[in-house]
TORDREN-952799 format. One record per atom (N, C-alpha, C): residue number from 1; residue in three letters; atom name; x, y, z. Coordinates in nm, 3 decimals. Atoms other than C-alpha are relative to their C-alpha. Example, Ala and Ser with C-alpha at 12.3 -4.5 7.8 and 13.67 -1.06 7.14 Angstrom:
// residues 2
seq->1 type->ALA atom->N X->0.089 Y->-0.119 Z->0.000
seq->1 type->ALA atom->CA X->1.230 Y->-0.450 Z->0.780
seq->1 type->ALA atom->C X->0.090 Y->0.120 Z->0.000
seq->2 type->SER atom->N X->-0.082 Y->-0.119 Z->-0.006
seq->2 type->SER atom->CA X->1.367 Y->-0.106 Z->0.714
seq->2 type->SER atom->C X->-0.077 Y->0.109 Z->0.073
//
This chain:
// residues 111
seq->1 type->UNK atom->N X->-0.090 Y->0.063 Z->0.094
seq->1 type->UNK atom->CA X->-1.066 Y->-14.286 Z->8.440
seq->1 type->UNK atom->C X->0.025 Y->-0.144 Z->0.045
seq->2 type->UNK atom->N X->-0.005 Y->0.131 Z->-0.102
seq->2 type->UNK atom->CA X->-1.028 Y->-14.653 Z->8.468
seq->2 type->UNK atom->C X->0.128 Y->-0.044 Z->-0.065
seq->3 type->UNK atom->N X->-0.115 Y->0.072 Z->-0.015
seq->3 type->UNK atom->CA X->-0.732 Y->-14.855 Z->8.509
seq->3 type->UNK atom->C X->0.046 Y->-0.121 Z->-0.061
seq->4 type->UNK atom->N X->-0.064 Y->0.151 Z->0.119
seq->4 type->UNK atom->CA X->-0.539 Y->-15.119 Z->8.297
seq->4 type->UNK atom->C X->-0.065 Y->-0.110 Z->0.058
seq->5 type->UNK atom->N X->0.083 Y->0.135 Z->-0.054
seq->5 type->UNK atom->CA X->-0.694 Y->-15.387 Z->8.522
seq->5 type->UNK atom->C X->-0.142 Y->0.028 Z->-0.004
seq->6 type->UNK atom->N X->0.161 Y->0.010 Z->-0.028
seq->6 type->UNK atom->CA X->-1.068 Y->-15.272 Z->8.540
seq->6 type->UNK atom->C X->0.012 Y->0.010 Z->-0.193
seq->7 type->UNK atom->N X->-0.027 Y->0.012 Z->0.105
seq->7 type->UNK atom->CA X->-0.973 Y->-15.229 Z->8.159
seq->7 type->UNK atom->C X->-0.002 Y->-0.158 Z->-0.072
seq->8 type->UNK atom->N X->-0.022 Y->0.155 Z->0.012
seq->8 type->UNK atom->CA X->-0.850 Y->-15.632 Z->8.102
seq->8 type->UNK atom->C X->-0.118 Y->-0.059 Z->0.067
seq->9 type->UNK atom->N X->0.085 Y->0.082 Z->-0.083
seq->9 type->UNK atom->CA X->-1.105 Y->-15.744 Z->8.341
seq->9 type->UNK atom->C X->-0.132 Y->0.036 Z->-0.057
seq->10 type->UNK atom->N X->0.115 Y->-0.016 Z->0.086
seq->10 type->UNK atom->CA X->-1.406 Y->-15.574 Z->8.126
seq->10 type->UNK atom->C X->0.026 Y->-0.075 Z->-0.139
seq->11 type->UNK atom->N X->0.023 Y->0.070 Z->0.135
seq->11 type->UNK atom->CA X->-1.270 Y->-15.717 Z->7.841
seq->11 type->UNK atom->C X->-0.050 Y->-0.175 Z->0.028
seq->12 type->UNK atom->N X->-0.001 Y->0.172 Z->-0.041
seq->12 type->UNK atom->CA X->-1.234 Y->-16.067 Z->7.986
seq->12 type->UNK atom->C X->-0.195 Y->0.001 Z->0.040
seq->13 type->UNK atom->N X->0.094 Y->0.031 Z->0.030
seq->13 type->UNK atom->CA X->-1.572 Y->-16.028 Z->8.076
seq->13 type->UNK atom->C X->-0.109 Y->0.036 Z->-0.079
seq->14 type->UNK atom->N X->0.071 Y->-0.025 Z->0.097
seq->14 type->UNK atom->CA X->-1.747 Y->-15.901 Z->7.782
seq->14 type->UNK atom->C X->0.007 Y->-0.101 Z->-0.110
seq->15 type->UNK atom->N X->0.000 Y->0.169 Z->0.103
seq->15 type->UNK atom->CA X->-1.605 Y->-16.221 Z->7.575
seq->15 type->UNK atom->C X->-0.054 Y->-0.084 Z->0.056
seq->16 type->UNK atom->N X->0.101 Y->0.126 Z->-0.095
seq->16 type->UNK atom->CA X->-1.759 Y->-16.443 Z->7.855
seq->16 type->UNK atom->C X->-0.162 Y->0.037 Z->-0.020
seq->17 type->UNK atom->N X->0.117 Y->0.005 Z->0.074
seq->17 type->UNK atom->CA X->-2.050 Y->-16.281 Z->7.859
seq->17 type->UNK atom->C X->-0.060 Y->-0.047 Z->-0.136
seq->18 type->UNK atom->N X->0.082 Y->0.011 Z->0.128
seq->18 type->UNK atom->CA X->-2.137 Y->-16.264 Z->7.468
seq->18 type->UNK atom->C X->0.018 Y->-0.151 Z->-0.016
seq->19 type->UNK atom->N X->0.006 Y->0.204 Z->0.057
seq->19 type->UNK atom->CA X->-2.031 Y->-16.675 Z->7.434
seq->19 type->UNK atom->C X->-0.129 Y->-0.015 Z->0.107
seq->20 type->UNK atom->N X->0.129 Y->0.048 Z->-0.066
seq->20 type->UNK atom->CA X->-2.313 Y->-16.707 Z->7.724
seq->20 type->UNK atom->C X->-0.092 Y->0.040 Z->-0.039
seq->21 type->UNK atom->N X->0.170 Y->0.032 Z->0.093
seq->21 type->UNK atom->CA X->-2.595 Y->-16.567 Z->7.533
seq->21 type->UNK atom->C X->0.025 Y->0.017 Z->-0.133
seq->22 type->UNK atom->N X->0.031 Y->0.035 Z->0.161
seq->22 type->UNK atom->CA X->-2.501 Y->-16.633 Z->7.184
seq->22 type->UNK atom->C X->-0.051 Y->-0.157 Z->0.074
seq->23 type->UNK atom->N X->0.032 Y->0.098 Z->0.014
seq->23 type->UNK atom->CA X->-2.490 Y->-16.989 Z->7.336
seq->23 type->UNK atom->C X->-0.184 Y->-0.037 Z->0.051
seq->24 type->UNK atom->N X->0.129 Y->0.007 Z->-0.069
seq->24 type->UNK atom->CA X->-2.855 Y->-16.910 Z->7.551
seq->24 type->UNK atom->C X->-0.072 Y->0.013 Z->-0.117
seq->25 type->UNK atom->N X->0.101 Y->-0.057 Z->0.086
seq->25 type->UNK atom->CA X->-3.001 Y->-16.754 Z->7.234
seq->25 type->UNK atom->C X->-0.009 Y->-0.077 Z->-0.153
seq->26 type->UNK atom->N X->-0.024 Y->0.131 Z->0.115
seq->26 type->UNK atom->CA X->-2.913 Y->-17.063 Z->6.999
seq->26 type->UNK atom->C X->-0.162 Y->-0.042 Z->-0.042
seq->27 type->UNK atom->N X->0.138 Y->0.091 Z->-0.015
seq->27 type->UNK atom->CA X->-3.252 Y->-17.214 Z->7.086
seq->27 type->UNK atom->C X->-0.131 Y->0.072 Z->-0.092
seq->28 type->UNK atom->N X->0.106 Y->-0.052 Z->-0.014
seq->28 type->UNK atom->CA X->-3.464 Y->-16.904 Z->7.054
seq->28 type->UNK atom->C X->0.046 Y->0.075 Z->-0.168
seq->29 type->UNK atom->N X->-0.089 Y->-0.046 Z->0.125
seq->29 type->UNK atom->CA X->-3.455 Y->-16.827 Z->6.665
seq->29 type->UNK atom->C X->-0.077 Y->0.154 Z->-0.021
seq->30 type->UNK atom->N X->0.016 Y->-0.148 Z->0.040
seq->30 type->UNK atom->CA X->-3.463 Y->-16.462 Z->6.513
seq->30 type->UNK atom->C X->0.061 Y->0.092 Z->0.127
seq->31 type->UNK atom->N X->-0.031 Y->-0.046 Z->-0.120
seq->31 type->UNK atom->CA X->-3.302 Y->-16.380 Z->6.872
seq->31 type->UNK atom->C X->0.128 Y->0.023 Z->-0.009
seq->32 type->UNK atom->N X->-0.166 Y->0.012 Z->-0.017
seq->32 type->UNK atom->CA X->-2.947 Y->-16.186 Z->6.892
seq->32 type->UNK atom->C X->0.026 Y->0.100 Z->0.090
seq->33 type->UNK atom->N X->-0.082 Y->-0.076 Z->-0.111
seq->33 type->UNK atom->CA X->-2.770 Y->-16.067 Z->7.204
seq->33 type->UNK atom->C X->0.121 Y->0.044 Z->0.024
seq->34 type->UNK atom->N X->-0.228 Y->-0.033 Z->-0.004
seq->34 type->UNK atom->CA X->-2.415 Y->-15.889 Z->7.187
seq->34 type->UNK atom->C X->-0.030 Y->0.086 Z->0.142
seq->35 type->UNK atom->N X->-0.103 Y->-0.115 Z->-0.081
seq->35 type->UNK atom->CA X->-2.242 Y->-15.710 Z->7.451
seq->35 type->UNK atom->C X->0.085 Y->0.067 Z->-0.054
seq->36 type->UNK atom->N X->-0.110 Y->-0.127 Z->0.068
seq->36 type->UNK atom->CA X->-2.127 Y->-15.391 Z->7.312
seq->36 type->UNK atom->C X->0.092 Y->0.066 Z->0.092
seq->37 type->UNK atom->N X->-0.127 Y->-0.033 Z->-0.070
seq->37 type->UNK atom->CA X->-1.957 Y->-15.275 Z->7.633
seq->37 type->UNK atom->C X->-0.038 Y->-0.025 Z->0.141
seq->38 type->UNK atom->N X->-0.011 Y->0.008 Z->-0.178
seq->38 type->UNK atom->CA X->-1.871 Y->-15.371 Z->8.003
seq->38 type->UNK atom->C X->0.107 Y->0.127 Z->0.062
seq->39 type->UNK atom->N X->-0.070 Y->-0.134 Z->-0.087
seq->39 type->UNK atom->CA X->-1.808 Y->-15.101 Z->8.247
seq->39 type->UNK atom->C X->0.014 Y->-0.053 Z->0.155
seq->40 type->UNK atom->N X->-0.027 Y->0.056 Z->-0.136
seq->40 type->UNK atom->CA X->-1.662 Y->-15.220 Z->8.613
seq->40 type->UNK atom->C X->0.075 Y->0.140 Z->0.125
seq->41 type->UNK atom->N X->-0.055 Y->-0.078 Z->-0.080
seq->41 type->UNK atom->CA X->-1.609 Y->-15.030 Z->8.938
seq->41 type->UNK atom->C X->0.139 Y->-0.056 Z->0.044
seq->42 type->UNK atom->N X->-0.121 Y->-0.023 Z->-0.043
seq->42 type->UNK atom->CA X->-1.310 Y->-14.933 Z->9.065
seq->42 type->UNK atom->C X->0.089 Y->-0.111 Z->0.108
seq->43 type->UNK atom->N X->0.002 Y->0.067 Z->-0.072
seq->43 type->UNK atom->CA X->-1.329 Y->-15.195 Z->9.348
seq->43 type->UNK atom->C X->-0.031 Y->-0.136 Z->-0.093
seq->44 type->UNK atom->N X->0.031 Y->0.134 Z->0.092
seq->44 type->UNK atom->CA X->-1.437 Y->-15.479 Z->9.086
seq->44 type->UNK atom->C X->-0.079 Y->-0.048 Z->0.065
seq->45 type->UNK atom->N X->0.098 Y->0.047 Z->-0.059
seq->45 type->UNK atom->CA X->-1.723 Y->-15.554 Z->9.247
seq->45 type->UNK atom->C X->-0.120 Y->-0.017 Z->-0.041
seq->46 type->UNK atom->N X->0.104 Y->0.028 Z->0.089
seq->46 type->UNK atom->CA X->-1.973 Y->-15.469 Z->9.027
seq->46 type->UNK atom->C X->0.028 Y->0.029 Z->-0.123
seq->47 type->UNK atom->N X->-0.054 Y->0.026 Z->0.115
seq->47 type->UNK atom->CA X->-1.963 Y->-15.500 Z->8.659
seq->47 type->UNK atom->C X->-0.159 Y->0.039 Z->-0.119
seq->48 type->UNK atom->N X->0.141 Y->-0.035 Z->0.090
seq->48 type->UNK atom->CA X->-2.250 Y->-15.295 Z->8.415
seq->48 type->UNK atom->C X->0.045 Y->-0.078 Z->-0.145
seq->49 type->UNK atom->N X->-0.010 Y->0.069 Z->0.163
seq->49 type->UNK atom->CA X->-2.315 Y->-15.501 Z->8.090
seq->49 type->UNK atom->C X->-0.098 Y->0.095 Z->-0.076
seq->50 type->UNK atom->N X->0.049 Y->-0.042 Z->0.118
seq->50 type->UNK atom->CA X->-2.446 Y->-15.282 Z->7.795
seq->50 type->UNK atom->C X->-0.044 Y->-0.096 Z->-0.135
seq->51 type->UNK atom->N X->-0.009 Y->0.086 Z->0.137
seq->51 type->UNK atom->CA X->-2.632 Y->-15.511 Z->7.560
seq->51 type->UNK atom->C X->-0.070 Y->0.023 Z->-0.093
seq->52 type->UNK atom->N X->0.035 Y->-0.029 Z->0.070
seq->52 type->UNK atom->CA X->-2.748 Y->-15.472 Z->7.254
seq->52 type->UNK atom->C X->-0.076 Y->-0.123 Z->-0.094
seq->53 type->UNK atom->N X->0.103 Y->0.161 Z->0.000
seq->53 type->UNK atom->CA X->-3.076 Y->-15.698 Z->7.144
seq->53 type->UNK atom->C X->-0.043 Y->0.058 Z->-0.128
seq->54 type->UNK atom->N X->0.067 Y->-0.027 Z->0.124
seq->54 type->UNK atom->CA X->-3.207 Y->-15.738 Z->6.843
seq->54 type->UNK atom->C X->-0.132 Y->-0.149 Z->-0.014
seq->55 type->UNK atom->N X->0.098 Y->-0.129 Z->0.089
seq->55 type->UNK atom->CA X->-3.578 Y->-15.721 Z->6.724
seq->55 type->UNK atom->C X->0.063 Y->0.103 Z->0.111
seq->56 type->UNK atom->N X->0.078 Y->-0.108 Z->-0.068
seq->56 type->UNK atom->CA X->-3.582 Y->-15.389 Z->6.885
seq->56 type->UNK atom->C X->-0.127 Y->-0.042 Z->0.079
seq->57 type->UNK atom->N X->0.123 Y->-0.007 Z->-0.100
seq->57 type->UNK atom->CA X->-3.942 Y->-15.477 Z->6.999
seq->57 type->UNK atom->C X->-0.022 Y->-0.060 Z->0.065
seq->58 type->UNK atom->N X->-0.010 Y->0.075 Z->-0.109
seq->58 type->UNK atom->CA X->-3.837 Y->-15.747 Z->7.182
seq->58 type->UNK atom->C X->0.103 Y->0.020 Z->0.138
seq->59 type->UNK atom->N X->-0.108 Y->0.025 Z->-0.079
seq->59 type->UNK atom->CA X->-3.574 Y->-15.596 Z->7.367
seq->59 type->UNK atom->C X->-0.007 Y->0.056 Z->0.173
seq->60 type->UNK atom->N X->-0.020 Y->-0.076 Z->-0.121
seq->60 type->UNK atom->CA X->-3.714 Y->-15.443 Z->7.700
seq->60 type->UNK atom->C X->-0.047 Y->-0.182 Z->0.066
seq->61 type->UNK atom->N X->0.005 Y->0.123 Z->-0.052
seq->61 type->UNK atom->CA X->-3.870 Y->-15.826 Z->7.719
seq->61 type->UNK atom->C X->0.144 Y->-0.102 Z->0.080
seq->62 type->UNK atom->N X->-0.134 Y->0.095 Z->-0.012
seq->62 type->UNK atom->CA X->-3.548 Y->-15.977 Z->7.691
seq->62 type->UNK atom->C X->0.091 Y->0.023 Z->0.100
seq->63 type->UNK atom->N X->-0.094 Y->-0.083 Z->-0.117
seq->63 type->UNK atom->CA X->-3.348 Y->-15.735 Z->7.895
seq->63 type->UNK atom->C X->-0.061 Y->-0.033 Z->0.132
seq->64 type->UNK atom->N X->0.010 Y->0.056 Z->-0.122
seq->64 type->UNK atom->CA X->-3.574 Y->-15.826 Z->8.196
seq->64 type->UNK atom->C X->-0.005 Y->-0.111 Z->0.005
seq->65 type->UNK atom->N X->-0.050 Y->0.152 Z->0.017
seq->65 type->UNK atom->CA X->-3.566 Y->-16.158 Z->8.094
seq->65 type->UNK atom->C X->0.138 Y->-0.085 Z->0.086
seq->66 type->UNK atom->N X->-0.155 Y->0.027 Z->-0.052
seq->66 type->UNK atom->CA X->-3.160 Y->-16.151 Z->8.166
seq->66 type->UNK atom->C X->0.016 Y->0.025 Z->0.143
seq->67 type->UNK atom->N X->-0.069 Y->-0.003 Z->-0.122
seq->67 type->UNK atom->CA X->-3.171 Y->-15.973 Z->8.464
seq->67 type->UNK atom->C X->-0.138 Y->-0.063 Z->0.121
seq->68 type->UNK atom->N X->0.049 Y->0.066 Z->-0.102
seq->68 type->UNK atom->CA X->-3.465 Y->-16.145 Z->8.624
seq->68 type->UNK atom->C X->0.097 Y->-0.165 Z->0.062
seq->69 type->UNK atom->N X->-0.066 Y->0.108 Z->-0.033
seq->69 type->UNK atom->CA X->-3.219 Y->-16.465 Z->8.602
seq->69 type->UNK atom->C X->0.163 Y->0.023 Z->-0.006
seq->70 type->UNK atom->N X->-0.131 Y->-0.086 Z->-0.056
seq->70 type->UNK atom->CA X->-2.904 Y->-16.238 Z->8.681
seq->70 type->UNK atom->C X->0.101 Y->-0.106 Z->0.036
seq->71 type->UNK atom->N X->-0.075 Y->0.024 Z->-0.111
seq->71 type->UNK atom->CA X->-2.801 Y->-16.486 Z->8.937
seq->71 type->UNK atom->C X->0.072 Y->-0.155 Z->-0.058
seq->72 type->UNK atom->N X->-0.036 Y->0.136 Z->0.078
seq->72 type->UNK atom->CA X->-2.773 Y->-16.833 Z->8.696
seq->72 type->UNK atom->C X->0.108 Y->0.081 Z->-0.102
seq->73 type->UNK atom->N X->-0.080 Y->-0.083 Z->0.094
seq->73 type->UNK atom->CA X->-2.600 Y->-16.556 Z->8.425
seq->73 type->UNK atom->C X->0.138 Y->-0.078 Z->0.072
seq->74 type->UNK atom->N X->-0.139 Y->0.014 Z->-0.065
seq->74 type->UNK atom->CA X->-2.299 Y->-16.503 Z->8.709
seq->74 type->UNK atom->C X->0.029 Y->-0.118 Z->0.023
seq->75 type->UNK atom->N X->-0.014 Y->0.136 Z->-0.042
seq->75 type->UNK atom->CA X->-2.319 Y->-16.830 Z->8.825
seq->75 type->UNK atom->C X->0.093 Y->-0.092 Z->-0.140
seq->76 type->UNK atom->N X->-0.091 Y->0.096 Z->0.142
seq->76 type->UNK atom->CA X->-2.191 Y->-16.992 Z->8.446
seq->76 type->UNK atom->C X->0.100 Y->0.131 Z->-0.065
seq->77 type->UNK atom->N X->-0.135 Y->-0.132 Z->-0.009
seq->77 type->UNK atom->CA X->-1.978 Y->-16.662 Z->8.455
seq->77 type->UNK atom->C X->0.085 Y->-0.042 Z->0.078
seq->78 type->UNK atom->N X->-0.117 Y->0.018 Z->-0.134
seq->78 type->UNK atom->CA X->-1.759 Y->-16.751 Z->8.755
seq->78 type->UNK atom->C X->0.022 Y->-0.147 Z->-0.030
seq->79 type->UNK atom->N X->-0.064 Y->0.084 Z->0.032
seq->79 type->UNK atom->CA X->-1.724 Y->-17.105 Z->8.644
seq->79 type->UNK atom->C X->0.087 Y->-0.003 Z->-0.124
seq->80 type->UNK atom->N X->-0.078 Y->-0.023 Z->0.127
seq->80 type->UNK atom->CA X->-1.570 Y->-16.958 Z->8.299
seq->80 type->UNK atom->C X->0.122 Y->0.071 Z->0.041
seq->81 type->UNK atom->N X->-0.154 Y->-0.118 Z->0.023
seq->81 type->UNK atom->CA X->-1.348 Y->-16.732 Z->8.453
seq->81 type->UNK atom->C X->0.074 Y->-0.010 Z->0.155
seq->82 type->UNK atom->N X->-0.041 Y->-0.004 Z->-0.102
seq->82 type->UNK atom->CA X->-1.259 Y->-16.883 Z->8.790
seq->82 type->UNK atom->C X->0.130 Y->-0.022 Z->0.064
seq->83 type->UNK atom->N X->-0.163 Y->-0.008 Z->0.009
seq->83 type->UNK atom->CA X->-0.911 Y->-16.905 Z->8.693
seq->83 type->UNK atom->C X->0.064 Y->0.107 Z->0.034
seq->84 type->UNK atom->N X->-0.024 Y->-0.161 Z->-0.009
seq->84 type->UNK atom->CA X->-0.867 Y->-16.548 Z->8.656
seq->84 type->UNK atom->C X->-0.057 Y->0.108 Z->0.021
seq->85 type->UNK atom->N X->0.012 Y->-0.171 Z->-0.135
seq->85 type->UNK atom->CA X->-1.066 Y->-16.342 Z->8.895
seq->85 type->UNK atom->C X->-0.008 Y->-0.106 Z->0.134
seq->86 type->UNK atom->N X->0.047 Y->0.093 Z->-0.118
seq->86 type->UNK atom->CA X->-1.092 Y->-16.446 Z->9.260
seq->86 type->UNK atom->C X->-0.151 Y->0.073 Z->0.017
seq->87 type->UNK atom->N X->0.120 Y->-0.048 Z->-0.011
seq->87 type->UNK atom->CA X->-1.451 Y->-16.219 Z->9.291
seq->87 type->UNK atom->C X->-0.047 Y->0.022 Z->-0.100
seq->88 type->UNK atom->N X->0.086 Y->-0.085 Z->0.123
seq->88 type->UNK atom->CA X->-1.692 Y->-16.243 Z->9.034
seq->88 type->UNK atom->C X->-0.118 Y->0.123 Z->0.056
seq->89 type->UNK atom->N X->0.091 Y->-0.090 Z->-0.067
seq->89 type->UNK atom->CA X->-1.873 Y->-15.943 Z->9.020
seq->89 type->UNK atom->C X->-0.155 Y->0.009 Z->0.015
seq->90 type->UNK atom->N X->0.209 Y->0.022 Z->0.057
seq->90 type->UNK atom->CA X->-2.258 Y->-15.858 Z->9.025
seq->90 type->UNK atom->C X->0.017 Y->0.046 Z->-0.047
seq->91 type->UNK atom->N X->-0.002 Y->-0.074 Z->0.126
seq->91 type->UNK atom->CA X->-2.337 Y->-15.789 Z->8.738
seq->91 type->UNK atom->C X->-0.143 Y->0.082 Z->0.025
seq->92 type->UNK atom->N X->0.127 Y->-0.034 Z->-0.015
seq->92 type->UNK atom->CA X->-2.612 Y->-15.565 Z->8.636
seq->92 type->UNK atom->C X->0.015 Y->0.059 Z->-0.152
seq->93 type->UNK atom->N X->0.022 Y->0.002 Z->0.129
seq->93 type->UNK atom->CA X->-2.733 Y->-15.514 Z->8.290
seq->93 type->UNK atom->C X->-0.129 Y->0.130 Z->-0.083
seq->94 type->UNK atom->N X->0.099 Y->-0.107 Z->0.070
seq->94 type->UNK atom->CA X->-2.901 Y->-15.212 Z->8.044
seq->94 type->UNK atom->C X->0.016 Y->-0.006 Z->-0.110
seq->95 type->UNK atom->N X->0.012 Y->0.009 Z->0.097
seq->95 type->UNK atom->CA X->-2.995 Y->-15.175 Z->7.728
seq->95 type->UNK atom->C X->0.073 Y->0.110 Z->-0.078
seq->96 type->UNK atom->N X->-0.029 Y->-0.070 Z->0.104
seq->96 type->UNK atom->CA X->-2.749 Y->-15.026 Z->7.487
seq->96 type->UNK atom->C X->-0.075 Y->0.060 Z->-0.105
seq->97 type->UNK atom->N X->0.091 Y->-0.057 Z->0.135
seq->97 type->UNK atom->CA X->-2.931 Y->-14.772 Z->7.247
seq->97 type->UNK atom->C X->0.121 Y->0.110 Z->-0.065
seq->98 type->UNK atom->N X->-0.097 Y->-0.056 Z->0.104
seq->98 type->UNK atom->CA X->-2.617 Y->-14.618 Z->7.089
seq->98 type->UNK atom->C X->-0.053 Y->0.008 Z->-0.172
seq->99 type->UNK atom->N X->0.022 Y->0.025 Z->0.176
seq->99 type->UNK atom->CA X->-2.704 Y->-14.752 Z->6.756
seq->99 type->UNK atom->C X->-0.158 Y->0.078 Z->-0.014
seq->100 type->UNK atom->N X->0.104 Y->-0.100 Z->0.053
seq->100 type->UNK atom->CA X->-3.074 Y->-14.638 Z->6.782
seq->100 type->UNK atom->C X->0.042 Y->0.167 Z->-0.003
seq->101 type->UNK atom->N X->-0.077 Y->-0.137 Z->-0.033
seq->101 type->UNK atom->CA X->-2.922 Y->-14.270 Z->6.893
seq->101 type->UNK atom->C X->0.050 Y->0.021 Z->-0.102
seq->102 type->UNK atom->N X->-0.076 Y->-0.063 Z->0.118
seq->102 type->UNK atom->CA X->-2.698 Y->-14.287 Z->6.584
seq->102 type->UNK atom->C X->-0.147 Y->0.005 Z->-0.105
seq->103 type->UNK atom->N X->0.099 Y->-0.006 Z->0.093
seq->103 type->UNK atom->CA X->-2.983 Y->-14.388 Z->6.361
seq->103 type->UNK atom->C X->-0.098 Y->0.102 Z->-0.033
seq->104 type->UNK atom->N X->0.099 Y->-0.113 Z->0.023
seq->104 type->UNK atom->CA X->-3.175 Y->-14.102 Z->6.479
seq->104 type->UNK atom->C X->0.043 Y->0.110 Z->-0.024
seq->105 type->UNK atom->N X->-0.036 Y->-0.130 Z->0.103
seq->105 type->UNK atom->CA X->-2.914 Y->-13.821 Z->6.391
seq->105 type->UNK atom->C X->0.029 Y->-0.007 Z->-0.136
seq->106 type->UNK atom->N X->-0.030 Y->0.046 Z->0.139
seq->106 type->UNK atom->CA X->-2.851 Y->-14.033 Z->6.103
seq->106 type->UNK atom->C X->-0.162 Y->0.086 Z->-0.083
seq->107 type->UNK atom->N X->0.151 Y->-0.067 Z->0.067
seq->107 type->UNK atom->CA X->-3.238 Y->-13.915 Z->6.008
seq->107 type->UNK atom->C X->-0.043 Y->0.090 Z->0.006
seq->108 type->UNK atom->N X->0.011 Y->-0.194 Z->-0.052
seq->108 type->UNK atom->CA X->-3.248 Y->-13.562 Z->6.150
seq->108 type->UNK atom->C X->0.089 Y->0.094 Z->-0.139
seq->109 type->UNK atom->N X->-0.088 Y->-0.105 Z->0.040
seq->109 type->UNK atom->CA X->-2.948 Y->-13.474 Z->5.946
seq->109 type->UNK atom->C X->-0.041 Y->-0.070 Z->-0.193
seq->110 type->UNK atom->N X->0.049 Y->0.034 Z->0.112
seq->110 type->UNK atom->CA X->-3.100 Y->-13.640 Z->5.608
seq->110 type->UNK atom->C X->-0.091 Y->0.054 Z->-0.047
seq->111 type->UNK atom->N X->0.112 Y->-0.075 Z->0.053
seq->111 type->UNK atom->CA X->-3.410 Y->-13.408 Z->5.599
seq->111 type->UNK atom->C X->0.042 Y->0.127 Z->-0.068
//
């Protein structure tokens, strides 16, 4: 169960995140990156980002894309939020497939 602060502190960084790659993914057109949810340990130390990419068939590219350059991510992370954490965390990042998952009982239960 997590705690009002690992609570506030996922939110705070799930709005940082998504402004850093809507603003990364400006350039690259037909390209969209949300963060559907941040999950942080107990210790705030590390911080899982769930994101959700759209094509689909670009998204295992993209996803190692992010976390091959992980370390520039945090880096314009901790200057956004160095007001209000003293440790940014490591992050580490997977591909949300919620929505495909729904889509596919969405089509199971339509036959």
């Amino acid at each position: 169960m997590e705690t009002t602060r690992q609570n506030k502190i996922a939110r705070l960084l799930q709005k940082e995140l998504g402004d850093i790659f809507q603003k990364q993914t400006q350039s690259t057109h037909g390209v969209l990156v949300s963060v559907s949810a941040v999950r942080i340990s107990p210790d705030l130390s590390v911080a899982r980002g769930y994101l959700s990419i759209f094509p689909p068939e670009r998204a295992e590219e993209i996803l190692n894309n992010i976390n091959a350059n992980v370390k520039s991510v945090r880096y314009e992370l901790g200057t956004r939020v160095r007001h209000q954490l003293r440790i940014i965390p490591e992050l580490k990042f997977f591909l949300d497939d919620s929505l495909d998952y729904l889509e596919h009982i969405d089509e199971l239960l339509k036959k």
